[in-house]
C-alpha positions as CSV (number, residue, x, y, z in Angstrom):
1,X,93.9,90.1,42.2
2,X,92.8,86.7,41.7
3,X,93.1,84.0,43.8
4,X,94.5,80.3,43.1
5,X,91.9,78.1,44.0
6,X,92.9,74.2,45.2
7,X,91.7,71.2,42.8
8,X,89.7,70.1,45.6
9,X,87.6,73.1,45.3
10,X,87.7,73.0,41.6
11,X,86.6,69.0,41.8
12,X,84.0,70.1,44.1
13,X,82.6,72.8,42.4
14,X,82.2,70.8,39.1
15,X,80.7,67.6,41.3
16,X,78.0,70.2,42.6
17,X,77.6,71.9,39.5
18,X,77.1,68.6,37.1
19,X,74.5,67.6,40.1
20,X,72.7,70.6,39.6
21,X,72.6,70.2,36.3
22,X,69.3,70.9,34.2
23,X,68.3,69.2,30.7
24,X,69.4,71.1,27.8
25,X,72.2,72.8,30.0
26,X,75.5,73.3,27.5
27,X,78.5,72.5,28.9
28,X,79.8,75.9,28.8
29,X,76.8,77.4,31.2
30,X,77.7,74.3,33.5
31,X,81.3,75.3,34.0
32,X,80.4,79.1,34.5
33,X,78.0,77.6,37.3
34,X,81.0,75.7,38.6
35,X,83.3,78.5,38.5
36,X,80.6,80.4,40.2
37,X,80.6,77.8,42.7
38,X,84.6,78.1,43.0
39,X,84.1,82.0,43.9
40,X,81.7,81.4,46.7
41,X,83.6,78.7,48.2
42,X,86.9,80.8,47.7
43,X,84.6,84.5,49.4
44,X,83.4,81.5,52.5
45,X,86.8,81.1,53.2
46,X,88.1,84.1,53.3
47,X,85.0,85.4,55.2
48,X,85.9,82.2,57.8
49,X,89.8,83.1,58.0
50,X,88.7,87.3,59.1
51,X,86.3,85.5,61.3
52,X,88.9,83.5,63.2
53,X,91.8,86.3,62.5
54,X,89.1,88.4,64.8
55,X,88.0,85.6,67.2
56,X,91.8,85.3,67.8
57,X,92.7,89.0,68.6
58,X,89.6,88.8,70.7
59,X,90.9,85.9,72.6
60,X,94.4,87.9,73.0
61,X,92.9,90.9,74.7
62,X,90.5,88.8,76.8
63,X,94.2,87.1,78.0
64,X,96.1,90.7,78.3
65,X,92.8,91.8,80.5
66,X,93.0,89.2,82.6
67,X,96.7,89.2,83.1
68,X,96.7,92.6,84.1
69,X,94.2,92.1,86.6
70,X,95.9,89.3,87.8
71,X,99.4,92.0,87.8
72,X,97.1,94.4,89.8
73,X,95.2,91.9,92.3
74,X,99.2,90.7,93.2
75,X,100.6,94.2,93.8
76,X,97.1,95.1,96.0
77,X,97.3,92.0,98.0
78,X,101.5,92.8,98.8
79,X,100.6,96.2,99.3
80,X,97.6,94.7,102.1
81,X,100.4,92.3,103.4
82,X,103.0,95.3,103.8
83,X,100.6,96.9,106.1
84,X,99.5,94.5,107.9
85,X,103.3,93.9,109.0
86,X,103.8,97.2,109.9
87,X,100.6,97.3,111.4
88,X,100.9,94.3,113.7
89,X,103.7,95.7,115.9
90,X,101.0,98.0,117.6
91,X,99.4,95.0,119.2
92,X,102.2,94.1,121.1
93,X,103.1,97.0,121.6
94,X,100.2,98.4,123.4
95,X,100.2,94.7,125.1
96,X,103.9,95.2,126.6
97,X,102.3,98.8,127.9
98,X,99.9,97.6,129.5
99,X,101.8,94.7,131.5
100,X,104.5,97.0,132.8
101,X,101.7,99.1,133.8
102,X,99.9,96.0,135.5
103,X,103.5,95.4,137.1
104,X,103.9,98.9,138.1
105,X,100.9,99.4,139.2
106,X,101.0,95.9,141.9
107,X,104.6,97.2,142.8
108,X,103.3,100.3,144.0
109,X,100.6,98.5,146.0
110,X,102.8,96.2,147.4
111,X,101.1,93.4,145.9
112,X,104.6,92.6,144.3
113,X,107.8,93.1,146.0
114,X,110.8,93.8,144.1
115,X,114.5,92.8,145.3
């Protein structure tokens, strides 16, 4: 399968090849060096375009990775807020203990007289 390669290539390829050029070289040799030419320019491009074709899937996973972290780093830091919340009540809990237990105990000492 061949490929259609642009006249700037083609203009290119004759420029370098003509530069290139040795004394005694037919014009026939110089256009197989320039079509030469046309092929390695035509292989570098291709090579360039798997290059960035495989930089950019690279670049996608890298951005998935990340974004699932991100997903999981969310759902742990709800799942730390969730307890927290449940685990704050305690606190007061054992706080409001321990003042009716102050109270009672001052009632029954008759530190603190009720009615």
């Amino acid at each position: 399968m061949t490929q259609k390669v642009s006249t700037e290539v083609q203009t290119e390829s004759t420029r370098i090849a003509n530069g290139i050029k040795k004394p005694g070289q037919s014009r026939e040799q110089t256009k197989l060096i320039a079509a030469g030419i046309e092929k390695g320019i035509a292989e570098y491009k291709k090579q360039h375009k798997a290059k960035a074709r495989q930089l950019d899937k690279q670049k996608k996973q890298k951005l998935k990775a990340s974004t699932a972290a991100a997903a999981q780093e969310s759902e742990a830091k709800i799942d730390i807020e969730q307890t927290k919340s449940s685990s704050s009540r305690l606190p007061w809990a054992l706080l409001a203990l321990s003042w009716a237990g102050f109270a009672g105990y001052l009632i029954q000492n008759g530190v603190l007289k009720v009615g």
